[in-house]
LUMPANU-827228 format. One record per atom (N, C-alpha, C): residue number from 1; residue in one letter; atom name; x, y, z. Coordinates in Angstrom, 2 decimals. Each point is the difference from the previous one (the first is absolute). Example, Ala and Ser with C-alpha at 12.3 -4.5 7.8 and 13.67 -1.06 7.14 Angstrom:
2
  num  residuo  atomo       xx       yy       zz
    1        A      N    13.19    -5.69     7.80
    1        A     CA    -0.89     1.19     0.00
    1        A      C     0.90     1.20     0.00
    2        S      N    -0.35     1.05    -0.72
    2        S     CA     0.82     1.19     0.06
    2        S      C    -0.77     1.09     0.73
end
This chain:
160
  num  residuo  atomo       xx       yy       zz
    1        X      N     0.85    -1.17     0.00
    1        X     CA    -0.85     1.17     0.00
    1        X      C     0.90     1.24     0.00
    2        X      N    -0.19     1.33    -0.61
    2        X     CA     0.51     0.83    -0.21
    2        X      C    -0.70     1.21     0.86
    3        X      N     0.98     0.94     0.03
    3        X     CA    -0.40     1.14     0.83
    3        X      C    -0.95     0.78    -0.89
    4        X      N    -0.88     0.42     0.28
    4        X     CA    -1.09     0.68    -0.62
    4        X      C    -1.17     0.88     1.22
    5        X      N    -0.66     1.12    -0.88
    5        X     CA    -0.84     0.29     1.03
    5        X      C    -1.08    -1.12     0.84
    6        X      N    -0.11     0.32     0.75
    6        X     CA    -0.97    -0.85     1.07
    6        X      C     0.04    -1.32     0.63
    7        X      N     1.50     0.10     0.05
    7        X     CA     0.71    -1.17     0.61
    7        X      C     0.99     0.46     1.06
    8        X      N     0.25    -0.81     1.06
    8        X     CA     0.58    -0.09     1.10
    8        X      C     1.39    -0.03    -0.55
    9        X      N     0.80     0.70     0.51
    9        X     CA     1.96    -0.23    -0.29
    9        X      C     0.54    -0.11     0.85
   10        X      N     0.67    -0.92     0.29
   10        X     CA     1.04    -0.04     0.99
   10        X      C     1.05    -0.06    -0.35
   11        X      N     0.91     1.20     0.71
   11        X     CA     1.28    -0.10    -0.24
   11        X      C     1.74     0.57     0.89
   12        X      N     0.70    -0.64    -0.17
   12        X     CA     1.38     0.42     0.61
   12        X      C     0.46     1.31    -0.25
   13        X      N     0.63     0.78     0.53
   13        X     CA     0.34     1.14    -0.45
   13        X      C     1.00     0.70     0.65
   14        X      N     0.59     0.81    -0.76
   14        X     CA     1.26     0.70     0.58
   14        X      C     0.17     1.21    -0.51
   15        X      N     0.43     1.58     0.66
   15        X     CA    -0.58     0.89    -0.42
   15        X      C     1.17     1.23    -0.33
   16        X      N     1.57     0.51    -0.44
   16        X     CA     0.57     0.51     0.36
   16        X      C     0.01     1.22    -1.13
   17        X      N     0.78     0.99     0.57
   17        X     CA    -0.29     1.61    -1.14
   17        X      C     1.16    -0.57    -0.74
   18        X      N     0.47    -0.82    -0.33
   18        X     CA     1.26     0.12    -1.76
   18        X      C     1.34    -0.61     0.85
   19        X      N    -0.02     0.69     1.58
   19        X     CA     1.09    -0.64     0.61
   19        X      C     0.57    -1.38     0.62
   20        X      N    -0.97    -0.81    -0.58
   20        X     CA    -0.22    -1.11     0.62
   20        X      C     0.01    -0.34     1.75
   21        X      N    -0.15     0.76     0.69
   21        X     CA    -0.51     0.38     1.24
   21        X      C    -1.29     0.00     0.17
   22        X      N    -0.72    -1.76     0.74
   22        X     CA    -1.51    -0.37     0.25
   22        X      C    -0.35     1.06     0.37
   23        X      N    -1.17     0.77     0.13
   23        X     CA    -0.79     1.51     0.99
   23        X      C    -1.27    -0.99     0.31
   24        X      N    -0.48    -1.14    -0.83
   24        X     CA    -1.51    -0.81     0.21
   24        X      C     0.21    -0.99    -0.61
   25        X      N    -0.57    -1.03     0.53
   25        X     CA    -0.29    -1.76    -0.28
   25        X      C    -0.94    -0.56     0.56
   26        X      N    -0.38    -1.44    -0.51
   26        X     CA    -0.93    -0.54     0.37
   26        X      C     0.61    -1.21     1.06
   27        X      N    -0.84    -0.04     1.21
   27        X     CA     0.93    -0.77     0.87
   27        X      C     0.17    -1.84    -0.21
   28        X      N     1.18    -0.48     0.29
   28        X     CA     0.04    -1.69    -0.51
   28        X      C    -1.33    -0.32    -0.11
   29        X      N    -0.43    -0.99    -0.86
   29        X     CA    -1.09    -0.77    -0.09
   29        X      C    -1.19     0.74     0.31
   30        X      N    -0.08     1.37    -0.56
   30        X     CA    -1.46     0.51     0.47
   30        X      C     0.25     0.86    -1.05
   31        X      N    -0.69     0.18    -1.45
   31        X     CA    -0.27     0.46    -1.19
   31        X      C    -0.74     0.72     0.23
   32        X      N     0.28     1.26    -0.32
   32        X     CA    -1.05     0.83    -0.48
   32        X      C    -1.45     0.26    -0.78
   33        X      N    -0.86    -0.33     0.64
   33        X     CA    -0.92    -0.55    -0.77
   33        X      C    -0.89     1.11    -0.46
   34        X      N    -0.60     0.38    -1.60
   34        X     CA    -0.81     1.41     0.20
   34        X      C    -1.08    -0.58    -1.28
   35        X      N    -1.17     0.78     0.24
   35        X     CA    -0.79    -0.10    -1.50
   35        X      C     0.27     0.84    -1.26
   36        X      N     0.73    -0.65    -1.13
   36        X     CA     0.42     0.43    -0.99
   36        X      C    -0.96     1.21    -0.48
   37        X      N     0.09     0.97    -0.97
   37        X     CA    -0.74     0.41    -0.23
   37        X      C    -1.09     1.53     1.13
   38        X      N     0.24     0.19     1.11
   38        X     CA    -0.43     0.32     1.06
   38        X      C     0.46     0.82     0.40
   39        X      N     1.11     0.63    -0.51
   39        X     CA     1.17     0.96     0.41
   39        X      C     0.67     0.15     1.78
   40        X      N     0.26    -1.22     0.14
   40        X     CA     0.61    -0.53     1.12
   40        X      C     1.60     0.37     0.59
   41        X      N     0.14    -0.30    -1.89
   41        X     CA     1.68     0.61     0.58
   41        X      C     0.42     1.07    -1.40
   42        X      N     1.17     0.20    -0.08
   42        X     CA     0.14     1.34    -0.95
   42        X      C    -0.60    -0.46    -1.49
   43        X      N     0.26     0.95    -0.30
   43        X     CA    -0.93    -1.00    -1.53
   43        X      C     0.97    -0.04    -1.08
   44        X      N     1.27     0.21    -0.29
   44        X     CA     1.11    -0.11    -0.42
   44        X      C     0.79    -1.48     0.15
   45        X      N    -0.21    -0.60     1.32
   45        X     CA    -0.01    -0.94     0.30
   45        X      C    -0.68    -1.09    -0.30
   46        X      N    -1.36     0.45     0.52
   46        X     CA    -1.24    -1.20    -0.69
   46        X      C     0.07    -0.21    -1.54
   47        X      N     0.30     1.28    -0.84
   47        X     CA    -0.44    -0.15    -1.67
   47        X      C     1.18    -1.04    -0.06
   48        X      N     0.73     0.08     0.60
   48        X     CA     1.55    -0.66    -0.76
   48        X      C    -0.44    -1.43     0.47
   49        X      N    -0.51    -0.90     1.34
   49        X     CA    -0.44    -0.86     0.53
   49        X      C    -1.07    -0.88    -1.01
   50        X      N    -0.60     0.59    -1.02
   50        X     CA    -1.47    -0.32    -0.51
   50        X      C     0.52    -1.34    -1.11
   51        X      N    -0.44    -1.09     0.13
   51        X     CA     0.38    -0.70    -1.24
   51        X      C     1.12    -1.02     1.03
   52        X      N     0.53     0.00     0.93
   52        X     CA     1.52    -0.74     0.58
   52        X      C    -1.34    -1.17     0.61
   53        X      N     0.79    -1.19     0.08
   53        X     CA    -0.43    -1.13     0.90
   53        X      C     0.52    -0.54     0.83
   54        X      N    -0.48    -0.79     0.48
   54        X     CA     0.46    -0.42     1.73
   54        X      C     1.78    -0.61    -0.10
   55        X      N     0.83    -0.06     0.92
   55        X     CA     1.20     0.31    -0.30
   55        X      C     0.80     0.52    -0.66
   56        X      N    -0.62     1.23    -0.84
   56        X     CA     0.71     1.08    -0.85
   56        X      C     0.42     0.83     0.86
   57        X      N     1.43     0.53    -0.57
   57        X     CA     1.04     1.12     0.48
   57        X      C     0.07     1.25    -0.49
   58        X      N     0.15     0.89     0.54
   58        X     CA     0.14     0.98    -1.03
   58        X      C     0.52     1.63     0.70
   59        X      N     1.09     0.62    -0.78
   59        X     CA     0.66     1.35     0.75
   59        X      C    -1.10     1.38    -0.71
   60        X      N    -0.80     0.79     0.86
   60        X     CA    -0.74     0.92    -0.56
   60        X      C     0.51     1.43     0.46
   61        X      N     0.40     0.80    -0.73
   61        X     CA     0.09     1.28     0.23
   61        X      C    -1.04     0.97    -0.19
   62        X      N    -0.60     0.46     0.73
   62        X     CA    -0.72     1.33    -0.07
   62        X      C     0.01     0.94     0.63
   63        X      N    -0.52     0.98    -1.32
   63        X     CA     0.24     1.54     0.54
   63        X      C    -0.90     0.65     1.11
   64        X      N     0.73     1.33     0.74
   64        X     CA    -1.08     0.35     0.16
   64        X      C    -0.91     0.17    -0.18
   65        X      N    -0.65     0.27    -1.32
   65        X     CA    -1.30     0.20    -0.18
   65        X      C    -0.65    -1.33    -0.10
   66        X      N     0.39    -0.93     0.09
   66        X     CA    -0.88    -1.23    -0.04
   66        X      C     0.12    -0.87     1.43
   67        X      N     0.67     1.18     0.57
   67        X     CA     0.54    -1.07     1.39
   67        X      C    -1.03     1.25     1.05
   68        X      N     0.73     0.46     1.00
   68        X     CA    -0.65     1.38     1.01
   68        X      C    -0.35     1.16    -0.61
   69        X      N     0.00     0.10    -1.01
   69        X     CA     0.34     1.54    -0.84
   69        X      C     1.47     0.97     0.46
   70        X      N     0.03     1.07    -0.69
   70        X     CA     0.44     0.90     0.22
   70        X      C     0.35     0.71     1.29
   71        X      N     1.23     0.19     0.05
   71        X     CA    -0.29     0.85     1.25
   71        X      C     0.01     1.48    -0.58
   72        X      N    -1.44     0.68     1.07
   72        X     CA    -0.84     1.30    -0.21
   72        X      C     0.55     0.75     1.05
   73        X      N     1.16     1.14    -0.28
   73        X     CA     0.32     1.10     0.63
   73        X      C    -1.05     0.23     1.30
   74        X      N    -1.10     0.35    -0.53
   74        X     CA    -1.31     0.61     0.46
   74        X      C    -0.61    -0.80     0.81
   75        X      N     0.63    -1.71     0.25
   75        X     CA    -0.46    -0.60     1.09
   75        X      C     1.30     0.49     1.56
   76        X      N     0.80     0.49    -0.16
   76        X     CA     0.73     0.48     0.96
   76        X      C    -0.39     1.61     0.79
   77        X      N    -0.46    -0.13     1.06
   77        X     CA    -0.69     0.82     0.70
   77        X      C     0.77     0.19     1.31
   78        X      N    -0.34     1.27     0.52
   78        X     CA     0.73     0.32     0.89
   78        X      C    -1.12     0.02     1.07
   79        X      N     0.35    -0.51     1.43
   79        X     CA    -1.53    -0.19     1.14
   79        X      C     0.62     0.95     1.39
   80        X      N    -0.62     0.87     0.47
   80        X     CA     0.49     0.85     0.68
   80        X      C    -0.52    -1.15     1.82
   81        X      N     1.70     0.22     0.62
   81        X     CA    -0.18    -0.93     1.29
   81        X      C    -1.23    -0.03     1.16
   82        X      N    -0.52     1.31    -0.30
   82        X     CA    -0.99     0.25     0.75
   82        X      C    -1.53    -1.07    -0.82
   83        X      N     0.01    -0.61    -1.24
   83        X     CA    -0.74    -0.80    -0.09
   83        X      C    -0.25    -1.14     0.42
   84        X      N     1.29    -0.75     0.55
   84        X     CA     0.68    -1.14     0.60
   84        X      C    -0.70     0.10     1.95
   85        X      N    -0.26    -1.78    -0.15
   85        X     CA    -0.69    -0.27     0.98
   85        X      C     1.53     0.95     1.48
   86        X      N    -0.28     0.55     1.29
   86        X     CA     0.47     0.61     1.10
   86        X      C     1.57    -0.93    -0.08
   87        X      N    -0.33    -1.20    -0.08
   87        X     CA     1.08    -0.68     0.46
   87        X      C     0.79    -0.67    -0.68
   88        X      N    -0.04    -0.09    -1.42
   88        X     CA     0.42    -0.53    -1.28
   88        X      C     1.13     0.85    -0.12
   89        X      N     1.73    -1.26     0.10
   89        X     CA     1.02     0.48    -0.69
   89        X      C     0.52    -0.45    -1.46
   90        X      N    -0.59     0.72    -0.90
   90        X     CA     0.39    -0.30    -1.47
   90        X      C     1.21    -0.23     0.13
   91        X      N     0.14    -1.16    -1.24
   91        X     CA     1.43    -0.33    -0.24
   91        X      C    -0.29    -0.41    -1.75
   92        X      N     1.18     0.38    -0.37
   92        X     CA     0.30    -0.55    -1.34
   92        X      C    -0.03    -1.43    -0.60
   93        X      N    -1.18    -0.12    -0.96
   93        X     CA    -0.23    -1.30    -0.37
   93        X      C    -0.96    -0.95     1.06
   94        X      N    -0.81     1.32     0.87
   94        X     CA    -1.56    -0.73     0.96
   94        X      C    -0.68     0.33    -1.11
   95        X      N    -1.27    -0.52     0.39
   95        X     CA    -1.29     0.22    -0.56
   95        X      C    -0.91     0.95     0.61
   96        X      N    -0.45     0.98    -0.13
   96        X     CA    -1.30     0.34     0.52
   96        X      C    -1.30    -0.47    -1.04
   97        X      N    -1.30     0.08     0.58
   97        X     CA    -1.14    -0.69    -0.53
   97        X      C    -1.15     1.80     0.49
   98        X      N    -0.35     0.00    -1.75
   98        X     CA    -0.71     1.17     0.17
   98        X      C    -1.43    -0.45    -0.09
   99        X      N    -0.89     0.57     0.51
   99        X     CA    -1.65    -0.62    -0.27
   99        X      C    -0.32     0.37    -1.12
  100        X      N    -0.69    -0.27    -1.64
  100        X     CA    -0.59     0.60    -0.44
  100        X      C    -1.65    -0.27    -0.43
  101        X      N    -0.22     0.13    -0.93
  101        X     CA    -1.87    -0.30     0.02
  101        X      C     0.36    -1.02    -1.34
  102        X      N     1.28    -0.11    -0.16
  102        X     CA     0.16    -1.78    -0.79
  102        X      C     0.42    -0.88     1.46
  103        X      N     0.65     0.05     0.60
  103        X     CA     0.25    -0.95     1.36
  103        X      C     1.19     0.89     0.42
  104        X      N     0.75    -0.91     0.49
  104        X     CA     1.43     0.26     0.39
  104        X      C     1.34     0.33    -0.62
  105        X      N     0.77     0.85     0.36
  105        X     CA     1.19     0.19    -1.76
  105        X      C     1.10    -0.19     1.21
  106        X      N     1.17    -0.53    -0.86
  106        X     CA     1.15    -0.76     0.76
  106        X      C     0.56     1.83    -0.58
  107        X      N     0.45     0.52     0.81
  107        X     CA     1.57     0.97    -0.46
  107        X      C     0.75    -0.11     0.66
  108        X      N     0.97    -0.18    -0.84
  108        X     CA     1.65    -0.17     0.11
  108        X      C     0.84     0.84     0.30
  109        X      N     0.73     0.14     1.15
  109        X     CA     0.53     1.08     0.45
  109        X      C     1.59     0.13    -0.48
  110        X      N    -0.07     0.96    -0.88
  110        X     CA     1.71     0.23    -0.82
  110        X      C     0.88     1.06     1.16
  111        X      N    -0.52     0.35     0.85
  111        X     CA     0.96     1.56     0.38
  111        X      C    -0.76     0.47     1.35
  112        X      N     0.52     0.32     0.75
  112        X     CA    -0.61     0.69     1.29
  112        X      C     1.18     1.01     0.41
  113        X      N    -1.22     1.14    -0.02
  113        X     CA     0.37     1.39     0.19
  113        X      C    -0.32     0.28     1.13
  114        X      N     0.64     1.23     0.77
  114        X     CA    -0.64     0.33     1.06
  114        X      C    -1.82     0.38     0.55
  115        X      N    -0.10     0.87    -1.73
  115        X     CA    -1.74     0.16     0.31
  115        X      C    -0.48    -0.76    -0.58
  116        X      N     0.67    -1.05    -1.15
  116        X     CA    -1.19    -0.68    -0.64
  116        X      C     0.87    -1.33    -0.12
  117        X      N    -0.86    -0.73    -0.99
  117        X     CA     0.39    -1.29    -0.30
  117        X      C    -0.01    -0.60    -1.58
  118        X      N     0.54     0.13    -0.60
  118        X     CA     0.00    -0.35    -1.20
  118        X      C    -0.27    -1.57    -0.63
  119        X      N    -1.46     0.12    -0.95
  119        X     CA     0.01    -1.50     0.03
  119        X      C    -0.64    -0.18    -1.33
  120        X      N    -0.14    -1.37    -0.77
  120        X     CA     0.11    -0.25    -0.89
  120        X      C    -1.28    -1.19    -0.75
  121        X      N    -0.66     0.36    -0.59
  121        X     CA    -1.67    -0.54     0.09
  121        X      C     0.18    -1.00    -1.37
  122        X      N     1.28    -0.16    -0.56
  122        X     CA     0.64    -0.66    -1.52
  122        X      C    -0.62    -1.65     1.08
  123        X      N     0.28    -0.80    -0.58
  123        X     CA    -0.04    -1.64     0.35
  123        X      C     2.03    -0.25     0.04
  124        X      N     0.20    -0.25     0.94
  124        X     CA     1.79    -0.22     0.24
  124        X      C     0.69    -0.73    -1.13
  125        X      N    -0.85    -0.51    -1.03
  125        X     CA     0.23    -0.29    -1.32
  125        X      C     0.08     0.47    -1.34
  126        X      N    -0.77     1.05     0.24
  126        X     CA    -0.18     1.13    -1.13
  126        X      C     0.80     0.33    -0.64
  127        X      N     0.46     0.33    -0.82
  127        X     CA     1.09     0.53    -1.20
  127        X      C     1.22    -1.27     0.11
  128        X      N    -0.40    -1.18     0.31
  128        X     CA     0.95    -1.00     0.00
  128        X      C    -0.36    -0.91    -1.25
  129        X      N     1.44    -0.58    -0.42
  129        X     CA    -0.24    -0.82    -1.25
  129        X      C     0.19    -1.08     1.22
  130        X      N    -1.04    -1.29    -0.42
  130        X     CA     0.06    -1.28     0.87
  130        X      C     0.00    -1.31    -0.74
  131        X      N     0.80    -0.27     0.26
  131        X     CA     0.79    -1.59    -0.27
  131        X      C    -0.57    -1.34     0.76
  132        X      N    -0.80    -0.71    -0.55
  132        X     CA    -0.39    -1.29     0.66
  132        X      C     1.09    -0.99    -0.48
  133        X      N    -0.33    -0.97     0.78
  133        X     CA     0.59    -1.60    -0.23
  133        X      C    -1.17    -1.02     0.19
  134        X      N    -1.31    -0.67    -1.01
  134        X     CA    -0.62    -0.11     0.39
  134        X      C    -0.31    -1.49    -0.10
  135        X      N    -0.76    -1.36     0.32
  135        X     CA     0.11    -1.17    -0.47
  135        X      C    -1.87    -0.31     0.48
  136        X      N    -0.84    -0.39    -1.12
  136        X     CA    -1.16    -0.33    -0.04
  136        X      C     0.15    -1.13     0.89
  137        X      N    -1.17    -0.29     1.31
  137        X     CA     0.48    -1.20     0.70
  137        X      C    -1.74    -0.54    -0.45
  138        X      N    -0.93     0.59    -0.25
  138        X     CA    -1.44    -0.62    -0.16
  138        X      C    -0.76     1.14    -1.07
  139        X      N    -0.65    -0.54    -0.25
  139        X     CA    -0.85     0.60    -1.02
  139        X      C    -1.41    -0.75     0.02
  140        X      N    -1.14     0.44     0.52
  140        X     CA    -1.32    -0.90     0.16
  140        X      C    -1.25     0.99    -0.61
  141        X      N    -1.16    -0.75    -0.12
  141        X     CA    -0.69     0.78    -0.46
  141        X      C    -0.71     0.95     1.27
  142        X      N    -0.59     1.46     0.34
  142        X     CA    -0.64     0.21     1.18
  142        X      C    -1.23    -0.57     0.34
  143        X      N    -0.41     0.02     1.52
  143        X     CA    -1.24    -0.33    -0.08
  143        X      C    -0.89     1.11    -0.53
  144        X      N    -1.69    -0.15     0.34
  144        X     CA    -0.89     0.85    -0.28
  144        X      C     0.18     0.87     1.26
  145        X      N     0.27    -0.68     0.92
  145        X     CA     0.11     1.12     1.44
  145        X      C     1.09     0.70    -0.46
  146        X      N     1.39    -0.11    -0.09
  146        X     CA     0.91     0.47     0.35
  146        X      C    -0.38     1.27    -1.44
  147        X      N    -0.79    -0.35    -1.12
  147        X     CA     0.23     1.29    -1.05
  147        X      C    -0.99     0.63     0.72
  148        X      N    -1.00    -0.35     0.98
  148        X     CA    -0.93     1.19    -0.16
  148        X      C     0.33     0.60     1.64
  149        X      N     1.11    -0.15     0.78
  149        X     CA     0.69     0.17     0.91
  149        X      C     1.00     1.29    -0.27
  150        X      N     0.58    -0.45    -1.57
  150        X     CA     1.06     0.70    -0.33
  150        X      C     1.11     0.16     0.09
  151        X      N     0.50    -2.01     0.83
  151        X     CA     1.16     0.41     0.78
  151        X      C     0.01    -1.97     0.09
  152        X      N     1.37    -0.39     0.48
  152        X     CA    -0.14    -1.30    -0.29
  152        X      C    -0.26    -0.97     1.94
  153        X      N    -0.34    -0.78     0.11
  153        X     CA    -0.62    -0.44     1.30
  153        X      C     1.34    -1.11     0.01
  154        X      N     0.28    -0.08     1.13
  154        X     CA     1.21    -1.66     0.49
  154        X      C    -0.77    -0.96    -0.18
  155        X      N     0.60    -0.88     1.02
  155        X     CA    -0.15    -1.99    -0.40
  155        X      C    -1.67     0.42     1.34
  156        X      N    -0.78    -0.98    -0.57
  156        X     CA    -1.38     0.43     0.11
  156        X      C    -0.99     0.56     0.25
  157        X      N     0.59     1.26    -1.17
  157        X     CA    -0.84     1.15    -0.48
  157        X      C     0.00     1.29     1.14
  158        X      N     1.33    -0.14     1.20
  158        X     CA     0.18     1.19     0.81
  158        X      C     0.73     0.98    -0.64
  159        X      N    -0.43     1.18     0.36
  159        X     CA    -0.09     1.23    -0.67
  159        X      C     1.55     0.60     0.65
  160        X      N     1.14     0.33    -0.80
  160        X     CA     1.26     0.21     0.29
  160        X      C     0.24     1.50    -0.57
end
């Protein structure tokens, strides 16, 4: 069976920017499993995935734009300290979590100033070219639950 939309993929993976230095992998014996088609993982990745079968290998490069996008100047914002919870000591490379009326936003803290805090709303991937190492370990068809779920279920049908 081949990778195609609306099928389950499982797969090995290894993730580095060009330097061959791992940054993400999939841990021993536990494949990454996602619904093809579903936009699960970058889609630079998936298009290149489409058509491979179960023990197929394969080295994928993609760009930013098919991987996190771009990194957008205009997602780097400056947050004045007095917005910051009384007791919060920013540090370089924390997270703060802003509320918005989509949910929660991860920002990334590049710089701390005395009055403010400089932080960064890009995805820590953004403007990166990304290099897989990838090896098809399953390829199945989905169930009817898991397409109308949108997402793929474990070993009997628990929701992961």
């Amino acid at each position: 069976m081949k990778v195609a939309n609306g099928r389950v993929v499982a797969l090995d993976y290894r993730l580095h920017l060009g330097d061959g230095q791992i940054i993400d992998q999939s841990a021993p014996n536990q494949p990454l499993a996602y619904l093809h088609g579903h936009k699960q993982i970058v889609p630079g990745l998936e298009g290149a995935l489409e058509g491979l079968s179960t023990g197929e290998s394969k080295q994928v490069v993609v760009t930013p734009e098919q991987g996190y996008g771009v990194h957008k100047p205009e997602g780097v914002r400056s947050v004045p300290r007095t917005m910051l919870p009384g007791t919060y000591l920013p540090q370089v490379g924390g997270t703060l979590m802003a509320q918005t009326e989509d949910g929660d936003v991860p920002l990334r803290i590049i710089a701390v100033n005395p009055d403010s805090v400089m932080v960064d709303l890009n995805h820590p991937l953004a403007g990166k070219t990304l290099h897989f190492d990838v090896t098809v370990r399953e390829v199945r068809d989905a169930t009817q639950e898991e397409l109308a779920h949108g997402h793929v279920h474990g070993p009997g049908g628990a929701h992961g």
